[in-house]
C-alpha positions as CSV (number, residue, x, y, z in Angstrom):
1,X,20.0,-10.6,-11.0
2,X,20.4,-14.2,-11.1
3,X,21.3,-15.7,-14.5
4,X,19.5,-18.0,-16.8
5,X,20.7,-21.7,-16.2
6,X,21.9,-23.1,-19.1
7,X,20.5,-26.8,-18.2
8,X,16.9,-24.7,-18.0
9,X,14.1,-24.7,-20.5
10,X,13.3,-21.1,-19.8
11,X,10.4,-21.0,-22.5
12,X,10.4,-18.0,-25.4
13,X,13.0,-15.3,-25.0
14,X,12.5,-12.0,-26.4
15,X,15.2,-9.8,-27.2
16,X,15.2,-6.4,-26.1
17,X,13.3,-3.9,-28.4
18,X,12.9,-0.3,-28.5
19,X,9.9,1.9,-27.9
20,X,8.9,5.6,-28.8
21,X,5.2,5.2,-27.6
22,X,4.4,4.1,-24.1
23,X,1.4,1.6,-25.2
24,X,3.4,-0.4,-28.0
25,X,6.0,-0.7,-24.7
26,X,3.2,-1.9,-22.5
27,X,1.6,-4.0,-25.3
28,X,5.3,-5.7,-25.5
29,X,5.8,-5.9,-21.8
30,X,2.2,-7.7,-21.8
31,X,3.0,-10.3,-23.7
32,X,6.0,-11.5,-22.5
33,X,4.9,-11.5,-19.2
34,X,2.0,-13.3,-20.8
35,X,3.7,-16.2,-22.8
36,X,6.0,-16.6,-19.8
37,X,3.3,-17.5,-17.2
38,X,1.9,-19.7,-19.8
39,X,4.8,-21.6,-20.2
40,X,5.1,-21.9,-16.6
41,X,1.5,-22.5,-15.8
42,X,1.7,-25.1,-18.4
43,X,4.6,-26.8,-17.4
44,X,3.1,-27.4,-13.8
45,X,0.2,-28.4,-14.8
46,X,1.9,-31.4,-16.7
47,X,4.1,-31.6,-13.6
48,X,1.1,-32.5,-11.7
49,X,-0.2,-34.9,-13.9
50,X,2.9,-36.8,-13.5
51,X,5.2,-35.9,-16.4
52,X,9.0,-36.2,-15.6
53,X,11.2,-33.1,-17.4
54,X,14.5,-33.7,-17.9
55,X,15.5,-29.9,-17.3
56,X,14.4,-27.3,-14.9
57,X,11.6,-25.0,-16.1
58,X,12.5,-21.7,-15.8
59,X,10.4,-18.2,-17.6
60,X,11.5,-14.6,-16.6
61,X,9.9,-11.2,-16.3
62,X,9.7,-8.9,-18.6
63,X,11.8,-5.4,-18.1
64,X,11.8,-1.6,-19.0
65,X,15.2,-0.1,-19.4
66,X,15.6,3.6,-19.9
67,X,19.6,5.1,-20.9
68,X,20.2,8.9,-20.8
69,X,23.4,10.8,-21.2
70,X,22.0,14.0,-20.3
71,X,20.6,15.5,-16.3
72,X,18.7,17.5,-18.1
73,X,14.6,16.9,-18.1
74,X,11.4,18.7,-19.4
75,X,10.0,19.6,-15.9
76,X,11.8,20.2,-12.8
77,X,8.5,20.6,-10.8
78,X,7.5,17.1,-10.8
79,X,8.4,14.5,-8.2
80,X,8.6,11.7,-10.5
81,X,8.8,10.7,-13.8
82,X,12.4,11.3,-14.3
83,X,16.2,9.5,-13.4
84,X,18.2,11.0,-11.5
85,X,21.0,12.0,-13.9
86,X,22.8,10.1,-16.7
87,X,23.4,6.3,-16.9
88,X,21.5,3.0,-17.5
89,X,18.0,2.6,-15.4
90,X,16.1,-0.9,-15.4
91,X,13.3,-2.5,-13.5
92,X,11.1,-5.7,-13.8
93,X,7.3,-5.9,-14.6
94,X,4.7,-7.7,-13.6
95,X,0.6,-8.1,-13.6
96,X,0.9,-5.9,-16.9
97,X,-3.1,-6.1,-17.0
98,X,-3.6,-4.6,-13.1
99,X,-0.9,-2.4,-13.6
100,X,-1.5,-1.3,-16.8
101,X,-2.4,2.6,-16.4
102,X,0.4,2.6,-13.7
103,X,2.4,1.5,-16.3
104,X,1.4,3.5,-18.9
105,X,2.0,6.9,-16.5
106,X,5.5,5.9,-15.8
107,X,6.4,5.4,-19.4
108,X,4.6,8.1,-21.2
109,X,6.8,10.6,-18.4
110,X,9.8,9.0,-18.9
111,X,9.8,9.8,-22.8
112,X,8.1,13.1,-22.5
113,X,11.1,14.1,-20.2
114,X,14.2,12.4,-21.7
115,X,12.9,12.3,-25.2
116,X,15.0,8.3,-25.3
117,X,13.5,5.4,-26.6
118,X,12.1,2.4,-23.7
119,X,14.0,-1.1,-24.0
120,X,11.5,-3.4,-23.4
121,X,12.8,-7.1,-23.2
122,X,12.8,-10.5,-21.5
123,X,14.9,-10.0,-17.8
124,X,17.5,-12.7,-16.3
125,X,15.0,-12.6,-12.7
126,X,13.0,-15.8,-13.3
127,X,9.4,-15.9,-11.9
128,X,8.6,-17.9,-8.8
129,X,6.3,-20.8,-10.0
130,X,3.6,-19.5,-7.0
131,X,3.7,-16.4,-8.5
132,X,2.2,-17.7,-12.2
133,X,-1.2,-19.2,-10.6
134,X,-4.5,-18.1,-11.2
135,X,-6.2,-16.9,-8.5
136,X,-7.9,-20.6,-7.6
137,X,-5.7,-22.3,-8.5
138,X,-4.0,-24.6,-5.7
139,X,-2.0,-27.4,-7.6
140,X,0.3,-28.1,-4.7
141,X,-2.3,-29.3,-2.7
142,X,-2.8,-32.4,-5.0
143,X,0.8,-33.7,-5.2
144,X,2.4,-36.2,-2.6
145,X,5.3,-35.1,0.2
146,X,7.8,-36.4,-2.9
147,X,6.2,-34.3,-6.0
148,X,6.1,-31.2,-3.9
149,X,10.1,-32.0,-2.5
150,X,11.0,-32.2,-6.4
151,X,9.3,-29.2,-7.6
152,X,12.6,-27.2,-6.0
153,X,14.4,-29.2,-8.4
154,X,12.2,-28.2,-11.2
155,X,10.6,-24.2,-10.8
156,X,12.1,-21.5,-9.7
157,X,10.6,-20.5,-5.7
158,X,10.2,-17.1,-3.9
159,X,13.4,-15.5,-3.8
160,X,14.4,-13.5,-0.8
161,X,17.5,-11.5,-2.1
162,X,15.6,-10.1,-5.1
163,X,13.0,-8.6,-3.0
164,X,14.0,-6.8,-0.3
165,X,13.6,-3.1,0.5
166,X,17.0,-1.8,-0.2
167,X,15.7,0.7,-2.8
168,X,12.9,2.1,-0.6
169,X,15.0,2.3,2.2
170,X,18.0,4.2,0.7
171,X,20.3,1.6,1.1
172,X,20.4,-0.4,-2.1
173,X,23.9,-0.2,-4.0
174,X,24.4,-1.7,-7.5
175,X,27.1,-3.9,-8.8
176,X,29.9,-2.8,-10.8
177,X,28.4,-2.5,-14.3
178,X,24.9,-3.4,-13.4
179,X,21.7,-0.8,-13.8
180,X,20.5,1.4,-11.3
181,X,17.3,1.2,-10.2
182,X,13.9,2.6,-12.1
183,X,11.5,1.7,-9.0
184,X,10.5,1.1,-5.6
185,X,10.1,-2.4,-5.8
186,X,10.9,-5.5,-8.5
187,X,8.3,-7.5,-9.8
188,X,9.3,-10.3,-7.6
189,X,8.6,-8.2,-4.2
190,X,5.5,-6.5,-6.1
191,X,3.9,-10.4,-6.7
192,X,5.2,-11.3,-3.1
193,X,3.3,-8.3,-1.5
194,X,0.0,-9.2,-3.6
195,X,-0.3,-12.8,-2.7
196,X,-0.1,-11.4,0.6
197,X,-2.8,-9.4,0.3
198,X,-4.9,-11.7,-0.4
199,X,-4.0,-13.6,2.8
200,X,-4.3,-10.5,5.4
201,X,-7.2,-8.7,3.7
202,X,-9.7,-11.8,2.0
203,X,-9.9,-10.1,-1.2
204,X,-7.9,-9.9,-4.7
205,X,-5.3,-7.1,-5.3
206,X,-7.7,-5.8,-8.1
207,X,-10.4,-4.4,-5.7
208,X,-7.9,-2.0,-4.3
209,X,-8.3,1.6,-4.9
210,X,-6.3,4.3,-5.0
211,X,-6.9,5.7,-2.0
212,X,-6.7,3.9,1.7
213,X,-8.6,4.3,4.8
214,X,-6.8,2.4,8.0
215,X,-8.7,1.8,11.4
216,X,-8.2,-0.2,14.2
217,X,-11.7,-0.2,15.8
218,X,-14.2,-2.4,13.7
219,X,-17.3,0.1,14.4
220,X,-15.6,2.4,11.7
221,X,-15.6,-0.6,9.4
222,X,-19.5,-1.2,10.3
223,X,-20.5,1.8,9.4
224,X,-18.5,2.1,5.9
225,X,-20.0,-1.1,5.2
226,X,-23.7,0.1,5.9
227,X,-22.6,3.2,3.5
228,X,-21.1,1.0,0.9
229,X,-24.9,-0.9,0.4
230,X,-26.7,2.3,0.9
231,X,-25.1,4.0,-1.6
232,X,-25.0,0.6,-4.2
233,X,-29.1,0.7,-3.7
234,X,-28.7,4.3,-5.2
235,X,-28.9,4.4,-9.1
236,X,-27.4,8.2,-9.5
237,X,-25.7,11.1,-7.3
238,X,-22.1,9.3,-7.4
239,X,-19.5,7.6,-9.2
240,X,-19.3,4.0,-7.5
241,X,-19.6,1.5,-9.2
242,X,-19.6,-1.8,-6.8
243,X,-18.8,-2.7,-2.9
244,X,-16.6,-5.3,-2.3
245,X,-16.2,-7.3,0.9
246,X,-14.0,-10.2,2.2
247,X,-13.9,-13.4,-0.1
248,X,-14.3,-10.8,-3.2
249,X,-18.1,-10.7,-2.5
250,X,-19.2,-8.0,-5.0
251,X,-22.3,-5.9,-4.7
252,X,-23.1,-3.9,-8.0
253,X,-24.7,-0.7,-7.7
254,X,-28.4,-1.1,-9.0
255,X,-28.8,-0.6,-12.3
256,X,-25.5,-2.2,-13.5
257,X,-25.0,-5.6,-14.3
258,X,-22.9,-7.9,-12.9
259,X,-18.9,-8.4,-14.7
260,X,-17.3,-11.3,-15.3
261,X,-15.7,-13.1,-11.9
262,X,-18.7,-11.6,-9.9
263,X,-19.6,-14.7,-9.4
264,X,-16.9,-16.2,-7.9
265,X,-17.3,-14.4,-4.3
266,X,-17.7,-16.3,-1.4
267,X,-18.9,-14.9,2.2
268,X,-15.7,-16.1,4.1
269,X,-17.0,-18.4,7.1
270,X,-14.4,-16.3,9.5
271,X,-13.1,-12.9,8.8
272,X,-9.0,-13.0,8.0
273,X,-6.5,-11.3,10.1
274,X,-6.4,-7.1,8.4
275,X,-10.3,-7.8,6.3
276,X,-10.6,-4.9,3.4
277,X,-13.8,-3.4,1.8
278,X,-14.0,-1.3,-1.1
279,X,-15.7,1.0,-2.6
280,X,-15.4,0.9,-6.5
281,X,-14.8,3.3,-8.5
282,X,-14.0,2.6,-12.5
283,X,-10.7,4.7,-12.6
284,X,-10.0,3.1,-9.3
285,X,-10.2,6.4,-7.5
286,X,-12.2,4.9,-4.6
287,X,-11.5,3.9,-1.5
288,X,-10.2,0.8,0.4
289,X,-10.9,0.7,4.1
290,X,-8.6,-2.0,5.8
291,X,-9.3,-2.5,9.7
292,X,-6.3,-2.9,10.6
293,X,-6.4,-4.3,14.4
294,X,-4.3,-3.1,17.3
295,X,-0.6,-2.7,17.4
296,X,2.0,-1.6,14.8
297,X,3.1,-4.7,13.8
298,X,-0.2,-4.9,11.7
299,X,0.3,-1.6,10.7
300,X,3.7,-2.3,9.5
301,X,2.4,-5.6,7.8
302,X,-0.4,-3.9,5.6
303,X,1.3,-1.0,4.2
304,X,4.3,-3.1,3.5
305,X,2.3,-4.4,0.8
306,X,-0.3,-2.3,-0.4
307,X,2.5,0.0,-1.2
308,X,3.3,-1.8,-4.0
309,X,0.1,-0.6,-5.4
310,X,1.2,2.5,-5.4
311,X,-1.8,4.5,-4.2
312,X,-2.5,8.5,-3.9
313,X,-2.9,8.8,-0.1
314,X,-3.8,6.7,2.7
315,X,-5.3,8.3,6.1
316,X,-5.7,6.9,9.8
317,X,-8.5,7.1,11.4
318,X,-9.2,5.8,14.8
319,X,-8.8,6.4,18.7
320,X,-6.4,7.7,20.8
321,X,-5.4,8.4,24.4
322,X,-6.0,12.0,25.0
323,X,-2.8,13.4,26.8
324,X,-3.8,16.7,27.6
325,X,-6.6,17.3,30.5
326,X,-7.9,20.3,28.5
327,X,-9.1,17.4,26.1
328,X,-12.6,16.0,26.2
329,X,-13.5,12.9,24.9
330,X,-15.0,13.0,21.3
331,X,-12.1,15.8,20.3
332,X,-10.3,14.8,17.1
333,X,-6.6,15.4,16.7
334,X,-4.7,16.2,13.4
335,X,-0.9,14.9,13.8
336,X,1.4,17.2,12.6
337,X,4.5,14.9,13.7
338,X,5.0,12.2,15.3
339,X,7.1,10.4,18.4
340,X,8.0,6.8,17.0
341,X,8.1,4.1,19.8
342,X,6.4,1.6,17.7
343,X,10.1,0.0,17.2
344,X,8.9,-2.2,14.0
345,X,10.5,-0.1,11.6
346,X,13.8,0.8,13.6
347,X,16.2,-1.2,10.7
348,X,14.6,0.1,8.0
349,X,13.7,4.0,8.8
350,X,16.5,5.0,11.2
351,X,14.8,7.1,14.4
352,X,16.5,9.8,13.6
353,X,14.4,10.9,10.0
354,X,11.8,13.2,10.3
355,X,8.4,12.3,9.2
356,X,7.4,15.3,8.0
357,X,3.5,17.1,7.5
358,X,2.1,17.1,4.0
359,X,0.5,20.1,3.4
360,X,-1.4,18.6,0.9
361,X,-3.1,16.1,3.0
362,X,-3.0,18.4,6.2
363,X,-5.5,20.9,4.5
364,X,-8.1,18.3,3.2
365,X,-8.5,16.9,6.5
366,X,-8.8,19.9,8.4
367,X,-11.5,21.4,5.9
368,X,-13.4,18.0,5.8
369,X,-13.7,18.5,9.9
370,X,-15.1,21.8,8.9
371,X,-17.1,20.8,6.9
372,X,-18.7,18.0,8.4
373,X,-18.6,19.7,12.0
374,X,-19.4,23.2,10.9
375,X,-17.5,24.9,13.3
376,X,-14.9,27.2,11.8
377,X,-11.8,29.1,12.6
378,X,-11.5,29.5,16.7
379,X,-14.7,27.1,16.9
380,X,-13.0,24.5,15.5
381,X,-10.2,24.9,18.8
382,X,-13.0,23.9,20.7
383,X,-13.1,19.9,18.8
384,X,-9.6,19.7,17.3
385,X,-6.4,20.0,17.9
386,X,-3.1,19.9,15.7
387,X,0.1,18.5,16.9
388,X,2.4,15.6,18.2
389,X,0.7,12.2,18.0
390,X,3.0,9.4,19.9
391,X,2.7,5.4,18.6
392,X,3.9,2.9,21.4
393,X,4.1,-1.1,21.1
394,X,3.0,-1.5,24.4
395,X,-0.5,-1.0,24.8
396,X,-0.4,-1.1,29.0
397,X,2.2,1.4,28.9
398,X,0.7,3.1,32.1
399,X,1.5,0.4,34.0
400,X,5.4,0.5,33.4
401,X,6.9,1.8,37.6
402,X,6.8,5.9,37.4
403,X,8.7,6.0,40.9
404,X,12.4,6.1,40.4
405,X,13.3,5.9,37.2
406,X,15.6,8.1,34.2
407,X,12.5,7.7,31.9
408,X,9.0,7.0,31.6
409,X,6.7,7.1,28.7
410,X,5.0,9.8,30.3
411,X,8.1,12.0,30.7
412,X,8.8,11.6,27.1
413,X,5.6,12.0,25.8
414,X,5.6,15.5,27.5
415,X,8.6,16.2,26.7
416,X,8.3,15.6,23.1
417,X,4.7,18.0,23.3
418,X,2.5,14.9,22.2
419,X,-1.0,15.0,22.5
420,X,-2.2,11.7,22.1
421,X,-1.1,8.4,21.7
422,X,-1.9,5.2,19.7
423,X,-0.1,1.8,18.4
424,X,-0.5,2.6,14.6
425,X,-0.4,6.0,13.5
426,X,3.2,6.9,13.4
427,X,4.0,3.2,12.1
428,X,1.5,4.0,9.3
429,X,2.6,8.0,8.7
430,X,6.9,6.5,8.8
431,X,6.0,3.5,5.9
432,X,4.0,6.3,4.1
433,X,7.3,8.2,4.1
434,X,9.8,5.4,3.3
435,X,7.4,3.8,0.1
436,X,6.5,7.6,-1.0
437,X,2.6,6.8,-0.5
438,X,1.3,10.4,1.2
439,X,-0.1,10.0,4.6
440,X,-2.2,11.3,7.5
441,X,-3.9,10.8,10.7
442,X,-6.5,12.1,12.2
443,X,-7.8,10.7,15.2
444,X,-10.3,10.8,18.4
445,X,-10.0,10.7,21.8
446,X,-11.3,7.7,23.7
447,X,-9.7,7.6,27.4
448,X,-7.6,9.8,28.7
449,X,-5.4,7.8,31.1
450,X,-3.2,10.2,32.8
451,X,-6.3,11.8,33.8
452,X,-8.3,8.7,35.9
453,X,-10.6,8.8,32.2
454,X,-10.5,5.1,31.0
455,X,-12.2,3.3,29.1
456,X,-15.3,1.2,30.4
457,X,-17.3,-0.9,28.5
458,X,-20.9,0.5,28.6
459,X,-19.5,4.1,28.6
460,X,-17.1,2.8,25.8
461,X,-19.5,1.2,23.3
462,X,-21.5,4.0,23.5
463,X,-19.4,6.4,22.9
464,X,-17.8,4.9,19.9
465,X,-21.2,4.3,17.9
466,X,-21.7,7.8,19.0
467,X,-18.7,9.4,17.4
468,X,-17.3,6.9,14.6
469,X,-20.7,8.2,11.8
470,X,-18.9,11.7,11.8
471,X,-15.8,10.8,12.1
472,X,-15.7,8.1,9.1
473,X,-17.6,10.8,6.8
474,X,-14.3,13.0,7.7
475,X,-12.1,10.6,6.3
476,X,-14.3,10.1,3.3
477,X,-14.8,14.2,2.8
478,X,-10.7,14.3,2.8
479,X,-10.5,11.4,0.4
480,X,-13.0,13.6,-1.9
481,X,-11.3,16.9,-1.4
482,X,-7.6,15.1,-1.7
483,X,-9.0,13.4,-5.5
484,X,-10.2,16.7,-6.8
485,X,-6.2,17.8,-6.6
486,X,-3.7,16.9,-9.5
487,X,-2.0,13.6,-8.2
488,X,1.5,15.4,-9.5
489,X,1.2,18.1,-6.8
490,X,-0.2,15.3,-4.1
491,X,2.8,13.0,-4.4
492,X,5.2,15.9,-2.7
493,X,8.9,16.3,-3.4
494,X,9.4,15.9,0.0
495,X,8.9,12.4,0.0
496,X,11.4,12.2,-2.9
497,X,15.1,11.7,-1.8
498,X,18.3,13.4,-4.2
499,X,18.8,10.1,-5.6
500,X,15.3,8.9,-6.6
501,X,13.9,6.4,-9.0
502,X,11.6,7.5,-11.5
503,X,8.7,5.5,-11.0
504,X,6.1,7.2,-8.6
């Protein structure tokens, strides 16, 4: 971690102090990370106004450090919630106030099942200055070409090296002497990823829920927005409380009245790149749907930062090509496994790791299809089938020369047993796997291009508005069926390597 500057007015330090009851360490984390975005807040906006400092203005983040001499733990069942065997475990904090309940989780585990106090204390990783602003605020925007050149001078900006993905992707290794890691992700990459939310979705990191819906047709996101104000013009028979759309515009289920901020909502005058809606839910059980376009580079792109929320589950749902001609169009397919050609995520999750089934996730999406079909047992054969679901980057992959040549993407795709293909899916099911966020897909076929069935556009848009009502109250079923189950036993061991962090 880089080290305080001694020429730096880095604002109040706390000393490291610690803590037998996870809510006095969250009530201390708070306000450090509290008084330092003050200070730095407070120190820009006197920047702006002109003031000249004769120092740099620095404030850290707070950080959580756990020490244990032991391997042993309470429960060996869990997935989390535990280090991996004795030594000196740190991370940084941030967004105390949206995190808090994360937070609170994490600690409360890690002194149930190492019975050590928590260090709670003020960190050496300074926050970027962008990362202390309010949500409107945009102070750069008033300063000339020269104020903006000297605030480098001045505040600390985004640092690359201290948020990468080296402890997600397995390949992070610690200095002589310093402390291994406690979590995914440092509070620098965590406030990186949610001021890119904000950017690719059109709404605030505080209207995402816990669990994630990803499409990449925008009928499904018509129709979960005509659900989201039929069910806020209902004053009983669920537990929503609000539907949120791009530019935070918040729709209160009838009969409650409006919070604080509420107000603030815009309708955006063009939709952003990846727009989110939610549907609210207090304990923030709900769900997010994020339309995610075509291609896995958005894929990629969207769950590299809403992992850092750390939600329950998120699903796929969209279309497919159909590779099979015993396939009709309309059929759903469940992925049990998938064939990764997306190529986005070749440095970070090597080709040759699995990306296994969850059974977990596998079984609430198969009874939601029963459930919502009615067809059961070898009726369901008839609809759906389970298997192989290949993700390409080249979405005119059929017209790559057959004649002639070692390999083709048809070849492959039989060899390998697939049974559809996509851009997203297996992009969406490998990031699930390397963040620990469990997955799954289910999808329906569209075209079936190896078989002269492609898609036209009459024949196309009908087809869709036909099928995406059933399909999107799947999804929603599974989510249901998936929050009835202890979040312990939904966050699998298998997504947990032999040398995992303790943070979930």
């Amino acid at each position: 971690m880089r080290k305080h500057s001694p020429h730096a007015d880095t604002g109040l330090f706390v000393a490291p102090a610690r803590f037998d009851d996870a809510q006095a360490a969250l009530a201390q984390a708070r306000l450090i990370y509290e008084q330092s975005v003050t200070h730095l807040r407070s120190s820009l906006q006197r920047f702006v106004a002109g003031e000249v400092f004769p120092q740099r203005v620095r404030a850290c983040y707070p950080f959580v450090r756990v020490h244990t001499n032991t391997v042993a733990r309470a429960d060996s069942r869990l997935s989390y919630g535990f280090v991996a065997g004795p030594g000196t475990f740190e991370t940084t904090l941030t967004r105390p106030e949206l995190f808090e309940h994360y937070y609170a989780e994490q600690f409360t585990l890690l002194l149930q099942n190492h019975g050590v106090a928590l260090e709670i204390g003020t960190s050496t990783q300074p926050i970027p200055v962008h990362f202390s602003l309010a949500e409107h605020d945009h102070l750069e925007g008033s300063l000339t070409p020269e104020r903006r050149r000297l605030m480098r001078d001045l505040f600390d900006l985004p640092d690359l090296v201290a948020m990468d993905d080296g402890i997600a992707n397995g390949t992070y290794e610690p200095a002589p002497g310093e402390a291994l890691p406690l979590a995914l992700f440092t509070a620098a990459r965590v406030d990186y990823s949610l001021h890119r939310l904000r950017h690719y979705t059109g709404t605030v990191p505080e209207h995402f829920q816990n669990f994630v819906l990803f499409t990449n047709y925008a009928f499904y996101i018509d129709e979960f927005v005509r659900m989201g104000h039929e069910l806020m013009a209902q004053d009983s028979g669920h537990e929503y409380i609000a539907f949120v759309e791009p530019g935070n515009v918040v729709t209160r289920r009838k009969g409650l009245a409006a919070r604080p901020g509420d107000e603030l909502g815009m309708i955006l005058p063009r939709l952003p790149q990846m727009p989110a809606y939610h549907l609210v839910r207090e304990d923030r059980t709900g769900i997010t749907m994020v339309n995610i376009g075509v291609g896995p580079a958005n894929a990629k792109t969207i769950t590299d930062h809403i992992a850092v929320l750390r939600p329950h589950a998120w699903l796929m749902l969209g279309h497919c090509a159909g590779l099979r001609n015993s396939q009709a169009l309309g059929d759903y397919v469940l992925a049990h496994g998938y064939v990764r050609e997306d190529h986005v995520l070749d440095e970070d999750l090597p080709l040759w790791v699995p990306i296994p089934p969850l059974a977990e996730v596998q079984q609430a999406l198969e009874t939601a299809v029963e459930e919502v079909t009615q067809l059961q047992g070898y009726e369901l054969k008839r609809i759906m089938r389970t298997g192989t679901v290949a993700s390409t980057d080249n979405r005119n992959w059929e017209l790559l020369p057959f004649r002639g040549q070692a390999t083709t993407p048809e070849r492959r795709f039989s060899q390998s047993r697939a049974i559809a293909l996509d851009m997203e899916s297996a992009t969406i099911a490998a990031n699930g796997f390397r963040f620990r966020v469990p997955y799954g897909t289910l999808l329906c076929v569209s075209d079936k291009p190896l078989h002269g069935e492609i898609k036209l556009p009459g024949m196309a848009n009908h087809f869709y508005r036909e099928r995406v009502d059933q399909h999107l109250k799947i999804g929603i079923r599974a989510i249901e069926l998936l929050r009835q189950q202890r979040m312990d036993q939904l966050h699998s061991r298998k997504l947990r390597s032999f040398a995992e962090v303790a943070f979930q």
